[in-house]
C-alpha positions, 0 to 999 in steps of 0.5 A, spaced: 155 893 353 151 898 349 148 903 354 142 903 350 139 898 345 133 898 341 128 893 345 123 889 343 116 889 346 112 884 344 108 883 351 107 890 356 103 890 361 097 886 356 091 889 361 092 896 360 096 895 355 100 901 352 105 897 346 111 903 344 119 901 342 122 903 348 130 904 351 131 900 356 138 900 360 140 892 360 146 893 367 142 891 373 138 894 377 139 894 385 134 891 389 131 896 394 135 897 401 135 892 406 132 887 402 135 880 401 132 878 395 137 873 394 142 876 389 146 872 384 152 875 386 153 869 392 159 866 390 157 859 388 152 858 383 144 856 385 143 849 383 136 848 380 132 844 375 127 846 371 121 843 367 118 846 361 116 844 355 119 842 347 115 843 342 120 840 337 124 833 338 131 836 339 132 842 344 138 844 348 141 840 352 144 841 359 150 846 359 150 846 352 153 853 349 147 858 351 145 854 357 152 855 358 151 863 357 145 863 361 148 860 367 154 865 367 150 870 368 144 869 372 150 865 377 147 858 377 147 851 375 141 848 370 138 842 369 133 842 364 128 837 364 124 838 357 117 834 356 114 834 349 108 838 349 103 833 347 104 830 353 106 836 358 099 836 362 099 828 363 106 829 366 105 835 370 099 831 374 104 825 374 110 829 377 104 833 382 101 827 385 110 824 386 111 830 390 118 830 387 118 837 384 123 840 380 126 847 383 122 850 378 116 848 372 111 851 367 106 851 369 102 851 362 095 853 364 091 854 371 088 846 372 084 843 377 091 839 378 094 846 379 089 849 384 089 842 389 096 843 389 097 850 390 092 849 396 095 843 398 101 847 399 105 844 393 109 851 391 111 858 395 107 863 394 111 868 392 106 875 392 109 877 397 116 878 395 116 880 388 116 888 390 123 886 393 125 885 386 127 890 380 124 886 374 119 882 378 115 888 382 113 891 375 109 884 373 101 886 371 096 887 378 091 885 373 093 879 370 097 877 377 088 877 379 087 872 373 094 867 374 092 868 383 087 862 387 084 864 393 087 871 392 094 868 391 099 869 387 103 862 386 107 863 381 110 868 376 106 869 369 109 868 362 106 875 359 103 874 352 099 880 348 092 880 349 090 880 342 094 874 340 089 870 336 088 870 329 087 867 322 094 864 318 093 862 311 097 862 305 097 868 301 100 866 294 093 861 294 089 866 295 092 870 289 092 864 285 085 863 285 083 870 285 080 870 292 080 876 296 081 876 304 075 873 307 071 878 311 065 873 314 064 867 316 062 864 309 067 867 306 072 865 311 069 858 309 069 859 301 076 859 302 077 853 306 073 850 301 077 853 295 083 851 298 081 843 298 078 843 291 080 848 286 088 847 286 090 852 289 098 851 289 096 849 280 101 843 281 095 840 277 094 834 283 088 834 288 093 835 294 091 840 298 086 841 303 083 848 308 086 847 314 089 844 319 088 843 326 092 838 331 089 835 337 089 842 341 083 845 341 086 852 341 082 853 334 075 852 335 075 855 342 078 860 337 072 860 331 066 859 335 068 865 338 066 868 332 060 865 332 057 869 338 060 863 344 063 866 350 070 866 352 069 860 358 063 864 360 058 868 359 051 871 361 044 868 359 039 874 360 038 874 367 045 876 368 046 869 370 053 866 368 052 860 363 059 855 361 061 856 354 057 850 352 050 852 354 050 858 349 045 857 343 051 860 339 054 854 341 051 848 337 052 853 331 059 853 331 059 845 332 055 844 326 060 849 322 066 845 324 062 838 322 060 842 316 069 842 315 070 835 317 065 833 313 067 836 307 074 834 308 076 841 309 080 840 315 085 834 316 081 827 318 087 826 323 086 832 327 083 829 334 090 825 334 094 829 330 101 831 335 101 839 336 108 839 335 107 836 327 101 842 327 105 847 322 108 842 318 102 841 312 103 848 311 110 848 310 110 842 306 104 845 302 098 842 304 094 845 308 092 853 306 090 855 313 092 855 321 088 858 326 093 860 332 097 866 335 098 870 329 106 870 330 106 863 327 105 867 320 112 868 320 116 862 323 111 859 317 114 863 312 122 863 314 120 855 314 118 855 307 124 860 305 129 856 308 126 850 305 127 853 298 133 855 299 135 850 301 133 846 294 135 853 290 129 856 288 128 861 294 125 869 293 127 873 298 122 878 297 116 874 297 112 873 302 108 867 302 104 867 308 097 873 310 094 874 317 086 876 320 085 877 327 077 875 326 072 874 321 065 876 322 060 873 325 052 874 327 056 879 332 060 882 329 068 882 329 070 878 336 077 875 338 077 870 343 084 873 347 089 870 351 088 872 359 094 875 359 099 870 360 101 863 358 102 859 364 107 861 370 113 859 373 112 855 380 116 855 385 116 848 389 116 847 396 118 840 397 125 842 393 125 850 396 126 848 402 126 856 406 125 863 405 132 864 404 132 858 397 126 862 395 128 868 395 135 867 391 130 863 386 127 869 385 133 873 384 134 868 378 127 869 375 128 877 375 135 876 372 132 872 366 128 878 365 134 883 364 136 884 357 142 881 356 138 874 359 132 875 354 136 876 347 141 869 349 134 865 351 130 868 345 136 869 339 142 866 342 150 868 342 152 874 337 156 871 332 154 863 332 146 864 332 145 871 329 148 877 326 146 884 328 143 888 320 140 893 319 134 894 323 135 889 327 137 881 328 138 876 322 138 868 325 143 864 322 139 859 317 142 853 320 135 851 324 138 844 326 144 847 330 138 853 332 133 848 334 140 844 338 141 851 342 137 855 342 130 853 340 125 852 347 129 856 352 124 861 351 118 858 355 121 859 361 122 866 360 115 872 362 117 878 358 116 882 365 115 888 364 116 887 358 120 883 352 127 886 351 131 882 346 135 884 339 128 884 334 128 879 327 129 885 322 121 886 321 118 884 315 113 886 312 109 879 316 112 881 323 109 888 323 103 886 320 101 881 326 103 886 331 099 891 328 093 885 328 094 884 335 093 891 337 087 891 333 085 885 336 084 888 343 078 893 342 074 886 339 076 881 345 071 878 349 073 878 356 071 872 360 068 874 367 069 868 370 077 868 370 079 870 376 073 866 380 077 860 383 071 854 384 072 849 389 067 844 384 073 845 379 079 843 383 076 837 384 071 836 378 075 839 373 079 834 368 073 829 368 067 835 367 072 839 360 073 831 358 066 830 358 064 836 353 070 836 349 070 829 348 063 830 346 065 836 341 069 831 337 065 826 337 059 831 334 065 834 328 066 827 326 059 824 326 059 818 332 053 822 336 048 827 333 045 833 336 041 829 341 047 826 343 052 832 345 045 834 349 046 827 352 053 829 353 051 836 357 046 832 361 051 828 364 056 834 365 050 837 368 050 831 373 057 830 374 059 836 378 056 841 372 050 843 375 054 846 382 060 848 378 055 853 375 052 855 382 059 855 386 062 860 380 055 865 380 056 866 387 063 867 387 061 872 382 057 876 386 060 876 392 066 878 387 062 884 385 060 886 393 
């Protein structure tokens, strides 16, 4: 093995985030003395299952030849139990409420159904013993603060930049009708509006429309922002914290999203629309826009070249695909960040009966973190999925057999400290979204709510996030008005909304103490 590689460094230590190409040494690092931290070096391979989502209907299969791979060098036997992302949520509570947990699963976001769970004694809590190993004792105190439950930590954080969040659209449309990028809201709108009725791919045919959204509301938590919303919550002007939906600023981006449906600017489907199709009017050159992380611009442009290829007709040297971080609103340029994270690796007690068990999952979790386990979960085998060029890697072009091997793995990797796998030769699209997220963290708004634990929410929480966001598509599709999503917020209020709000302001001040 190389003793140095050029590493990739797409997630620091997001909070105080210093991103820089570093060199890292891919041997193994030894533990610190004395301690057992349950090394893969034991002589038969740790047994375990793994539950994570697919984004895609194929993905690797039980040792298959990069499972295979891994398994070879963390020293175990995986079961992986894939579940589409559409319905990841529903089967998490489902297997949450069994009691029959795998070894390990993702844990996508910091629910209700989670933090009963977590409090319930459900998963270890591994805080404690993450300083015994090399990889996991560097994760971020910060973003360790954002995933914890009562000044817990349950889980092992999948790190993600902070600045994320961004504008995808297709930059030959743009060019095509003489467009310059949006810099507004307004603007932002005129191109959504442009790409729906002025033919913008001039096939001379009325199939186009703005912009896409599936039925994860990800892209209007994103765009309300620009508005002046809150990211979750605000303060009013006592300085009391306010849920997202009591901003006044809040009703102005609902009427801006009506506006889009009504306009038919944005697909009629999108409240239904699978999450796992989301990028595909794009590529099938339908839809213009996408708003999402800002690293989908260029999977969207290797999908549409290795369509074109595929049909003959590709230019290697054009790029059809262009990124924002924001447009600006009635507060300027703000971006609604990631909390540094994406979810986190939980480690089950049903399944993980003692300490001993505990610490050799660990160990498997700090070896996925060395280089070597990073570039065959992120890019494949050398030779089969992949050849090193200059300036970095190229991927075969054969997506079926990426997608049957390699594809998915990543969601059980975190990136801690850092990523350090072989680089996509940058093209001029990779570099523009980093460059773009990096930019995005001196406009993100933080919530000051994110490391608040509400007891209220544990029990409530699912029922009071249906409520508004059930309310928030019945308003953009037009089967309430705006006397009725006040109706919605009044209900919300007595439904748990009035104490979550009280409970989550006394735990503020007391967090300020």
């Amino acid at each position: 093995m190389e003793s140095k590689k050029k590493l990739k460094r797409l997630v620091s230590g997001v909070m105080i985030s210093t991103i820089a190409v570093t060199a890292v040494g891919c041997g193994d690092k030894a533990p610190a003395a004395g301690k057992d931290t349950g090394s893969s070096a034991s002589s038969a391979p740790l047994e375990l299952s793994i539950m994570l989502p697919a984004f895609k209907p194929t993905f690797p299969k039980d040792g298959s030849p990069v499972v295979a791979e891994l398994e070879k060098f963390t020293n175990t036997k995986m079961h992986l139990e894939w579940v589409p992302d559409s319905s990841y949520a529903e089967k998490m509570n489902i297997t949450l409420a069994s009691g029959k947990l795998p070894t390990v699963m993702v844990i996508k976001d910091k629910t209700a159904s989670f933090i009963n769970a977590a409090r319930s004694g459900a998963f270890w809590e591994v805080g404690p013993y993450l300083k015994d190993y090399p990889n996991l004792s560097k994760a971020n105190k910060i973003v360790n603060n954002n995933i914890s439950v009562d000044g817990k930590v349950y889980g092992v954080y999948r790190a993600r930049p902070l600045g994320r969040n961004g504008i995808v659209y297709r930059k030959e449309w743009l060019d095509n009708l003489g467009m310059k990028e949006p810099k507004t809201i307004d603007d932002f709108y005129n191109m959504l509006k442009a790409f729906t009725t002025q033919d913008p791919d001039k096939n001379g045919k009325n199939d186009t429309y703005g912009m896409v959204i599936s039925k994860y509301t990800g892209p209007f938590d994103i765009m309300q922002t620009w508005f002046g919303v809150p990211n979750k919550w605000g303060t009013d002007t006592s300085g009391k914290l306010i849920p997202a939906h009591y901003a006044p600023e809040y009703m102005d981006a609902l009427k801006f999203f009506k506006k889009l449906y009504d306009e038919k600017l944005i697909n009629a489907d999108f409240a239904v629309m699978d999450s796992n199709k989301w990028t595909d009017p794009i590529v099938n050159g339908q839809a213009g826009v996408m708003v999402d992380v800002t690293d989908n611009a260029a999977r969207i442009d290797d999908k549409i070249h290795n369509a074109l290829q595929q049909a003959g007709k590709d230019d290697k040297n054009k790029y059809f695909m262009d990124i924002l971080g924001s447009v600006s609103g009635p507060k300027g340029n703000r971006a609604l960040p990631t909390s540094g994270y994406a979810g986190m690796l939980v480690i089950s007690k049903s399944t993980v009966k003692t300490e001993k068990d505990l610490r050799q999952v660990l160990g498997f979790l700090d070896k996925l973190n060395e280089a070597e386990a990073q570039n065959l979960g992120f890019n494949g085998i050398e030779g089969k999925h992949y050849k090193k060029v200059e300036g970095g890697i190229e991927p075969i072009k054969d997506t079926a057999l990426m997608d049957q091997e390699v594809s998915g793995l990543n969601q059980m990797f975190m990136g801690i400290p850092d990523n350090r796998y072989y680089e996509v030769v940058q093209t001029p699209i990779r570099i523009k979204s980093n460059e773009v997220q990096k930019a995005n963290e001196s406009i993100v708004v933080a919530n000051p709510a994110e490391p608040l634990v509400s007891n209220v929410y544990a029990q409530k929480g699912p029922q009071l996030d249906n409520i508004i966001n059930d309310a928030r598509t019945k308003f953009i599709v037009g089967q309430i008005d705006e006397a009725g999503f006040k109706a919605a917020v009044e209900l919300w209020k007595k439904s748990g909304g009035d104490d979550y709000v009280k409970e989550i302001n006394d735990l503020y001040q007391t967090s300020k103490k």
